[in-house]
N, C-alpha and C positions, 0 to 999 in steps of 0.2 A: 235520321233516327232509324235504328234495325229491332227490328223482334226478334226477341230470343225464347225458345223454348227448351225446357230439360229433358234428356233419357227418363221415359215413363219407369224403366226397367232398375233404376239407382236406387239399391237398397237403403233403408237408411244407415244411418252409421251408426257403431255399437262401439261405446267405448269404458274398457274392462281390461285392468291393469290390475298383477298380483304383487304382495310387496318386494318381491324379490325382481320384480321386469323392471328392467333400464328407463331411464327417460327417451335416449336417444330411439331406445325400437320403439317406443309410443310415437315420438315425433316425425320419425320416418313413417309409421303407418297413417299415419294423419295425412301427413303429405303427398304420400302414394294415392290417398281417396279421393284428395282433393285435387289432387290433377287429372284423377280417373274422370271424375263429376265434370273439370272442365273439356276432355272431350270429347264427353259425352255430351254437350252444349253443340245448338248447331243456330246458325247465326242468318235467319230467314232475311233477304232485301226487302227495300221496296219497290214499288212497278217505277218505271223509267217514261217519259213524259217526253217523247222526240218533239222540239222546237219545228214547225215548221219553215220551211224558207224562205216566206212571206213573198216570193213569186209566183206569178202563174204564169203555168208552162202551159204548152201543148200546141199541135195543129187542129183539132179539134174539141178545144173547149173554150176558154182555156179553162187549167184547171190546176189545185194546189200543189206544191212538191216539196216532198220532202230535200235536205243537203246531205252528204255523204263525204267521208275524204277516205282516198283510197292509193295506198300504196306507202316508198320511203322516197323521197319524200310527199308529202301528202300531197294530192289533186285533188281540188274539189269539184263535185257533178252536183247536180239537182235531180231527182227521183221521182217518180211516180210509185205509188204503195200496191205493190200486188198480194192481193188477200191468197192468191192461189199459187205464186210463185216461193218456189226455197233456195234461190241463189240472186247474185247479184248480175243485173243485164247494166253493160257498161258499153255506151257508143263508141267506138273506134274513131282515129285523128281519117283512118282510111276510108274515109265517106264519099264514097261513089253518086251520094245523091246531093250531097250539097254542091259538090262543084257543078252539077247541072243546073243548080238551081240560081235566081236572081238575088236571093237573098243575099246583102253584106252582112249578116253576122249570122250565118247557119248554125255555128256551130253553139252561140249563145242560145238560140232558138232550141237547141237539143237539149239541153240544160249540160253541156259540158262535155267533153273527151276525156278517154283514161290511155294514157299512151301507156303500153304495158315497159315498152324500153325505156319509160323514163324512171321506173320503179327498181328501186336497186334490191326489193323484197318478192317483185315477181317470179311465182315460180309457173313455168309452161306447162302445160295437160296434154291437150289433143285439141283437133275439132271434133263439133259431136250437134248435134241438132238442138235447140233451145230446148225443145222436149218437153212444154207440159200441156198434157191430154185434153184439156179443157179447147184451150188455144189451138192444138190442132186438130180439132173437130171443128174448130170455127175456121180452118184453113190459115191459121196464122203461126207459121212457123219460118225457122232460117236457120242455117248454118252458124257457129258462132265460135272463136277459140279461146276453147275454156283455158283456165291456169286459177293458181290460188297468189291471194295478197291479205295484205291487211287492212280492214274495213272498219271507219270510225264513224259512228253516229254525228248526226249536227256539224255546224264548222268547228273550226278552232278557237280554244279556250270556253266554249259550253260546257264541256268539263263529263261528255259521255261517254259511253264504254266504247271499249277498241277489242276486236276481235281478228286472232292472228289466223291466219294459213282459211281464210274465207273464200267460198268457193264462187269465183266471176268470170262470166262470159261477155268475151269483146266481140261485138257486134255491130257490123253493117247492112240494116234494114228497114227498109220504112213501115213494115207490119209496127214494129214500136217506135215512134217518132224519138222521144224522151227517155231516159236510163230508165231500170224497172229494178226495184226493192223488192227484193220476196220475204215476206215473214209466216210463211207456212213453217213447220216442225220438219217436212219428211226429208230426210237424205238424200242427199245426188250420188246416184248409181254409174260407175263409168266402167267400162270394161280393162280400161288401161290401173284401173284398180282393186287390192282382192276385197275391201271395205267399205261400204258407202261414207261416203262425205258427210260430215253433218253439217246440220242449217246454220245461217247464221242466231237463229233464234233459241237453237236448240245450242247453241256453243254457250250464248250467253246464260242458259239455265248450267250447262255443265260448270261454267266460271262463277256460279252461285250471286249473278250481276241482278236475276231476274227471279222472284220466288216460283214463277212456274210459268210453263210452258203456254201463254196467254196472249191476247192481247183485247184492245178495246180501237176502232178505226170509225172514222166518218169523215166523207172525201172533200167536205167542205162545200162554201159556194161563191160566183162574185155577188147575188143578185138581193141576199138580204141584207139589210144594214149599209155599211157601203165597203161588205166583202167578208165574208168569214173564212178565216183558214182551215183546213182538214188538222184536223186532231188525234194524232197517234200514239196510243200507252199499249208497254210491252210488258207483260208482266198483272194485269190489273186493268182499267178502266175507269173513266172520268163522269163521274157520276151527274154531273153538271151539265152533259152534252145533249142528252136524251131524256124522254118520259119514262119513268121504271114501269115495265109489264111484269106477270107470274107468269111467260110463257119462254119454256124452254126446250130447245127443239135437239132433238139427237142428231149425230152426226149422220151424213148419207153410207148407204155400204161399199159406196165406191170411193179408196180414197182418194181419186184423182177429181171427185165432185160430194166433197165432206160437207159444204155448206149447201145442202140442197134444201130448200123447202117450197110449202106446198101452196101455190099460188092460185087459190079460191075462187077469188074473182077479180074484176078492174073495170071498175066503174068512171064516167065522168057526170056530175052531176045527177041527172036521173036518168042516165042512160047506163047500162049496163054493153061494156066493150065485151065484156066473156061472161058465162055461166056455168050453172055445175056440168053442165058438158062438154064446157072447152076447160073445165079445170088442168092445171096443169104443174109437173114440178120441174124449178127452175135453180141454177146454179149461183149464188152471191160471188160476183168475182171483179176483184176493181180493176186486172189486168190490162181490162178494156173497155170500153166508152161509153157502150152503145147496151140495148135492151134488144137479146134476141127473144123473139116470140113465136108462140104460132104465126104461120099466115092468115087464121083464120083472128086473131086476135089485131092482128098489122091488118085486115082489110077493116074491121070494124072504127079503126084510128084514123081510117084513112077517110070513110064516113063521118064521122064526129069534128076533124079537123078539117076536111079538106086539104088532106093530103096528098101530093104526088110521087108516087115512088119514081127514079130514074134509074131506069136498066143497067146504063154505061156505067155510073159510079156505082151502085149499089145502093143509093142513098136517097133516103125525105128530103130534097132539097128543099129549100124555104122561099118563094121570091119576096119583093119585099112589099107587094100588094096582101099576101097572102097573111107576111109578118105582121102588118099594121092590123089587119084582123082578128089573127088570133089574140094578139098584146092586148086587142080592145074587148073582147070577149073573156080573155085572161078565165080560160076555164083550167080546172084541176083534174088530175088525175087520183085515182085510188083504189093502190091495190091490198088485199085484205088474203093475209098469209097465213100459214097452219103450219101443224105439224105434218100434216095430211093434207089431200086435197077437197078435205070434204071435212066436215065435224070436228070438233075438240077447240081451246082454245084460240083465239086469233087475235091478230092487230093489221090496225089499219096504218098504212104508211099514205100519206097524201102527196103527191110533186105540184107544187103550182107550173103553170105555163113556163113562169120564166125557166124552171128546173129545163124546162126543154127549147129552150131559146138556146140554142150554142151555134157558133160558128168556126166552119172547118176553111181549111186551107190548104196549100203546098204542103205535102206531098200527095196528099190525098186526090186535091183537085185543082184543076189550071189556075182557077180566080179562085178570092175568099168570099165565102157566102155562108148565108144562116141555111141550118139544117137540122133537124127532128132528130135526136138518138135512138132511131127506129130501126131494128132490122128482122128481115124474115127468116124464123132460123125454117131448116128444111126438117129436122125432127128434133126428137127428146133431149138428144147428148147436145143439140145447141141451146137450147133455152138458156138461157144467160139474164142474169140482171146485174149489168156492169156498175160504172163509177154516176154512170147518171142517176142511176136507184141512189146512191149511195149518199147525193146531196144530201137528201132529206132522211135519210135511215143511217143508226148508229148500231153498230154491229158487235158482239163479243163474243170471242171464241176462245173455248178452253179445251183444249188440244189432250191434257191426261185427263177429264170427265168425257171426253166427245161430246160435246155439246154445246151449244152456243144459243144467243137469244138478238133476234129482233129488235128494234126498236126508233119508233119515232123521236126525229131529233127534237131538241126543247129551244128553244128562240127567247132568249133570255140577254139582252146585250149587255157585255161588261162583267157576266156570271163569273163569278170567283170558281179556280179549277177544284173539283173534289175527286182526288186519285181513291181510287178503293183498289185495294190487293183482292187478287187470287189466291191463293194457297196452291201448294199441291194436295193431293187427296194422304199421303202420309206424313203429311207436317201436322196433323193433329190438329189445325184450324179451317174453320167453314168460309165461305164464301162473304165476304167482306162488303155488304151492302150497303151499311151506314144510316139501318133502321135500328140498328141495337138492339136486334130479335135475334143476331147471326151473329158470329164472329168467330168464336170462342167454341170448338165443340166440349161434350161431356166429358170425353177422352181426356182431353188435353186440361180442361179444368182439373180434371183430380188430379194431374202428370203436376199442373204447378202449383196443386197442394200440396203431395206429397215430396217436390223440388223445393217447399219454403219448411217443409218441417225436416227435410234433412238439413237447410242450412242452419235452423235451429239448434239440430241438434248437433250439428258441427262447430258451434260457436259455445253452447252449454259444454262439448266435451272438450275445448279448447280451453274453456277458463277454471274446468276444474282438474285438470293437466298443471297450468301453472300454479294454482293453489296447492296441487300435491306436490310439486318439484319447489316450492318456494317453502312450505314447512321440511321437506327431506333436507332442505340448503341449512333449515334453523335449528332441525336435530342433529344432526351432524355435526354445526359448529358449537353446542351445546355438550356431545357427550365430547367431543374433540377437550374442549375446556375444563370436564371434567378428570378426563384421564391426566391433562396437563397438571395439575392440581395434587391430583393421588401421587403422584409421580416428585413433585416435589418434597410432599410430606414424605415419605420414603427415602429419600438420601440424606446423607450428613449435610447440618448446615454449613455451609460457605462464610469467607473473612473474604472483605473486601482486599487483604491485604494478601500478595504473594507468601506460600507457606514456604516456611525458609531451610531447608535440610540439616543446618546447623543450630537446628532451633536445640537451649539447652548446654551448649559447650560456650566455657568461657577459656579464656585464656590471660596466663597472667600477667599482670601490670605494673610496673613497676613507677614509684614515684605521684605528679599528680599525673590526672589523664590528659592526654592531647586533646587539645581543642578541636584537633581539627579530624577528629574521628567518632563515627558514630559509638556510643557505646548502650549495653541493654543492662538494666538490673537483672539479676537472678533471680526466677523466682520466688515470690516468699516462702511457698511452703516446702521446699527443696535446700535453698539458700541462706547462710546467715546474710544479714546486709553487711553490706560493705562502703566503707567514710573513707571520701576523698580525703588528701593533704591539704593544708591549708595551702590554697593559691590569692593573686590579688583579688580573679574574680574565681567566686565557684556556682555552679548551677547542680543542685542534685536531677537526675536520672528521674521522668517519670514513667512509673510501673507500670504504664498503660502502652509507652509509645517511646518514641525517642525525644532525645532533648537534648540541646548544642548548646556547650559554653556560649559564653557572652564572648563576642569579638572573637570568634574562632575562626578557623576557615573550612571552607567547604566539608561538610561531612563525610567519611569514610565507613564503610560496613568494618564493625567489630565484634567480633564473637563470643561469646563467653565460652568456659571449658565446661566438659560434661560434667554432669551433676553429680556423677558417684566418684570422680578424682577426690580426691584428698585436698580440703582447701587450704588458699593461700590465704592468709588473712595481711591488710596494709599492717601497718605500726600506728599507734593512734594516733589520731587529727592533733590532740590535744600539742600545742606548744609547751616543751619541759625549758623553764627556766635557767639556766647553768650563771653562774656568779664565776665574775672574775676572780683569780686569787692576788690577794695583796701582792702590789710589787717584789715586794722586799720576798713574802712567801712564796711566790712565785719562783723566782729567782733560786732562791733556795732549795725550792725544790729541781727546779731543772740543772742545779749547779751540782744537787746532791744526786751523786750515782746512786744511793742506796734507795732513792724514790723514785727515781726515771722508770722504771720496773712500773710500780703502781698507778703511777700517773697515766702511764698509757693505758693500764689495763681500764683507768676509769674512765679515759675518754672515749674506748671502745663502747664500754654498757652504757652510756649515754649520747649513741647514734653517729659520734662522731668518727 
């Protein structure tokens, strides 16, 4: 699931159409706003919940680690979370100290090698010294060669973000036994470049993976339950891990020691180890293992436990007379933090015994033996409260507020995870507590009320758009209909039948007519009629249309002649009788020349 917030700035839409404007420039303007609105949309993540590696690493703890894959193709290492570090420390295959060592698996013991020749993505840098101020005030530094690759959270198929051209140094040195993860914000500065590097934490906010430049850490422990793992969200914090305090501490002015606060006091039972005189401010940094202190604070620990410091190592060695003592005595520690070293709010972080129960090894010392995370810093810039503070305190730092908060972790087993988002401070949302007093500023409330009434009225002007373009469709086809209409009444009515140019002309005919031709009556009112002869069969002409003898053959177009010729009229239908003449007068007359003359004249007037 992602948050989405609108541009505060999206005016609403105005939609205002004259009758003569197009549909298409309405629809286009629509669409121009509404592509504008989406993006103007910006598509907040949520924080990211790194899996731990459910091993414990280290020669001095042990202690939780994160996995990492690193390069093409991938290697996987195991990591320790440096609050103070902003690149990645990766062990080299070229380890000068395992082959001294008796170890059969050193390299397992390292949490892993990054061969940079095996990565077909590695690009070479320089060498340059590990480089951070913290660590070389505590005299912990090395040579390292840097290059960039590409660094994927978790192993494979976890399904976390990948960050390309990440800045990692291969290194040969027992200062860090185990890889080192740096999730600080700040840049890697290299001369061999005109631009600083960004972090990896800060990549994953430019690739919008992370809503903001955060995180939530707590380094885990093996001694409660039967083993807690350290808990890492990038971006936010797990609300579940810790007791919620109101105390928030601003960042220090140095930003090679941002997480500084103000270390009050540190009691054990009803002994007080320090007072407002030894108060003192100290560095959160899980880089490293151990707790620098005063020495006036390391001698009173040393009263209280019976502790022996050893010159040669540097180190509270433990024996194991001393161990069965303190384990049975099982006293606590408690240091009580500020924003200051005096006044204003506080919290109390507690370590049980066990918290200080660890055991170091190779490389650090010949044999493995228990040992106190006690050291003497020599001044200010060492005071350190490393990974051992870190058991029991769960830390949050917000890198664009500067400021981060304290707090005791909460011991709840089996506690279901509660991620809460950061915001950044221009995303228009508050700090994500998960009291529902917070979340949502004022700002941004009326941003997505005025983002739900443009969509309103984006949809109101969308439907009466198509309600105006769907009546212009039914007036249109309406006056369309009308003009079709005028338009007919308007011209001469039409005959189904082709108009014939000889319309009117007959021509004359003699005898009966043929069957096998069309023929048309004349007019009436132009026309006398006209009577067929007598045939076997006769059909008269009807004055409407045409009409074919009976048993005739196929009709033929027949004319009549123009109306103002001079007409021909048949001879009438009527049959004239004619009577033979008697033999005898017959005879007589064709025998007599003086009627051959008459005879013929009458068989003429009589058609014959």
């Amino acid at each position: 699931m992602r948050f989405q917030t609108a541009a505060l700035s999206a005016p609403l839409l105005e939609f205002a159409a004259s009758q003569d404007s197009s549909g298409m420039a309405n629809s286009g303007f629509q669409t121009e706003r509404l592509q504008r609105r989406e993006e103007n949309t910006t598509t907040i993540p949520l924080p990211i919940n790194v899996a731990p590696s459910q091993y414990w690493d280290g020669a001095d703890g042990p202690w939780s680690s994160f996995p990492l894959q690193i390069g093409a193709p991938a290697q996987n290492i195991r990591a320790f979370i440096s609050t103070n570090g902003y690149t990645t420390w990766a062990n080299s295959p070229k380890d000068s100290l395992c082959q001294d060592s008796t170890e059969t698996s050193c390299k397992d013991a390292r949490g892993g090698y990054f061969l940079t020749n095996g990565s077909i993505t590695w690009v070479p840098n320089s060498i340059f010294e590990l480089g951070l101020q913290n660590e070389m005030n505590l005299g912990l530094d090395s040579n390292a060669n840097y290059g960039f690759d590409t660094v994927t959270l978790g192993w494979q198929g976890q399904g976390l973000p990948t960050v390309k051209h990440s800045t990692i140094a291969s290194m040969d040195t027992y200062d860090f036994w185990v890889n080192i993860f740096g999730i600080n914000p700040l840049p890697a500065n290299f001369t061999t470049y005109t631009d600083p590097q960004p972090s990896f934490l800060t990549q994953l906010k430019r690739n919008n993976t992370i809503p903001s430049l955060s995180w939530g850490y707590t380094a885990g422990n093996q001694y409660r339950f039967s083993g807690v793992y350290g808990s890492l969200v990038l971006g936010g914090y797990d609300q579940s891990k810790f007791e919620p305090t109101n105390m928030t501490i601003p960042f220090g002015a140095d930003i090679s020691r941002d997480l500084l606060v103000g270390v009050q006091s540190i009691t054990t039972g009803s002994a007080g180890l320090s007072n407002s005189s030894d108060a003192f401010y100290a560095m959160i940094d899980s880089t490293v293992p151990y707790m620098y202190l005063p020495e006036s604070v390391c001698t009173a620990f040393e009263n209280a436990f019976g502790l022996v410091y050893d010159e040669f190592y540097d180190l509270y060695l433990v024996n194991d007379t001393l161990h069965d003592s303190l384990k049975a005595l099982n006293k606590s520690i408690t240091l009580t933090l500020g924003q200051s070293t005096s006044g204003g709010q506080t919290v109390d972080i507690t370590l049980p015994y066990a918290a200080m129960d660890l055991q170091i090894s190779y490389p650090y010392v010949a044999n493995a033996t228990r040992y106190f995370p006690l050291k003497r810093g020599a001044n200010s810039t060492q005071y350190t409260l490393g990974r051992a503070f870190l058991q029991e305190a769960y830390v949050v730092a917000d890198y664009e507020r500067r400021n981060f908060t304290v707090a005791p972790c909460a011991w709840e087993q089996n506690a279901a995870t509660e991620l809460r988002t950061i915001f950044s401070p221009d995303s228009g949302f508050t700090l994500d507590d998960g009291s529902g007093k917070s979340g949502i500023s004022g700002g941004a409330i009326a941003g997505i009320v005025i983002g739900v009434l443009a969509i309103i009225a984006i949809l109101l002007g969308a439907l009466w758009f198509m309600r105006r373009k769907k009546q212009q469709k039914k007036s249109a086809a309406v006056e369309l209909e009308a003009k079709s209409l005028a338009a007919a009444q308007s011209s001469e009515p039409s005959s189904p039948f082709k108009e014939d140019p000889h319309a009117g002309v007959s021509t004359p005919t003699g005898g009966e007519l043929d069957g096998s031709r069309q023929v048309h009556e004349i007019a009436g009112a132009s026309k006398p009629n006209a009577t067929e002869m007598d045939a076997p069969w006769r059909g008269e002409l009807d004055a409407s249309g045409s009409h074919h003898e009976f048993y005739g053959k196929l009709p033929q177009n027949t004319f009549e002649m123009e109306g103002n010729n001079e007409p021909i009229f048949e001879m009438d239908a009527t049959a004239t009788q004619l009577h033979e003449l008697e033999p005898d007068t017959r005879r007589q007359s064709w025998d007599s020349g003086d009627d051959r003359g008459d005879e013929k004249r009458y068989l003429q007037m009589q058609g014959y």
